[in-house]
N, C-alpha and C positions, 0 to 999 in steps of 0.2 A: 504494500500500500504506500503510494507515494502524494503527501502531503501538498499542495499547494497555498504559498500565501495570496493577499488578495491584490496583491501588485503582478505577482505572478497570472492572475488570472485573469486581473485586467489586459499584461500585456497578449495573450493568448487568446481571446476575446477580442482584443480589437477596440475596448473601451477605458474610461477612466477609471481610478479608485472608486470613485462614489460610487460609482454606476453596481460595480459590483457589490458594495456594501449593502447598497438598496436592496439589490436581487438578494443577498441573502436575509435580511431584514423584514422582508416580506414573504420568508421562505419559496422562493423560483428558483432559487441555488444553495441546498441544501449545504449545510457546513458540517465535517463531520468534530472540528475540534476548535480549539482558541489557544493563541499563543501566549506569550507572557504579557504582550502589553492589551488583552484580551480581544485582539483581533481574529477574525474567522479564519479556520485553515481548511481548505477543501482537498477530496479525493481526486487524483489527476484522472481518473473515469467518468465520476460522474459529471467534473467540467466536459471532458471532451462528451460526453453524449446531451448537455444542458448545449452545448454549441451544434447539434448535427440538429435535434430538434428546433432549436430557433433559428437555424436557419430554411428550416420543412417549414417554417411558421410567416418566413416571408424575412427574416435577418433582425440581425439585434439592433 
């Protein structure tokens, strides 16, 4: 299981920090941990399958 921060998954996404904080905040990007300064840490899966779905959904 490989962790992603949420800078990480901004850059891989294609979007800002915020944008991904949002997505997880509203749970549309499931986080599975939080780091020390309690930011979200996501699975590098289920980012890549949150990114194949939105983009089936018309792009982020």
């Amino acid at each position: 299981m490989s962790l992603m921060t949420v800078a990480e998954v901004a850059e891989f996404l294609g979007v800002q920090d915020v944008r991904v904080e949002r997505l997880a905040r509203e749970h549309l990007l499931v986080a599975k941990d939080k780091d020390e300064k309690g930011k979200p840490l996501f699975e590098k899966e289920t980012v890549e399958k949150y990114k194949v779905l939105a983009e089936r959904l018309g792009g982020l």
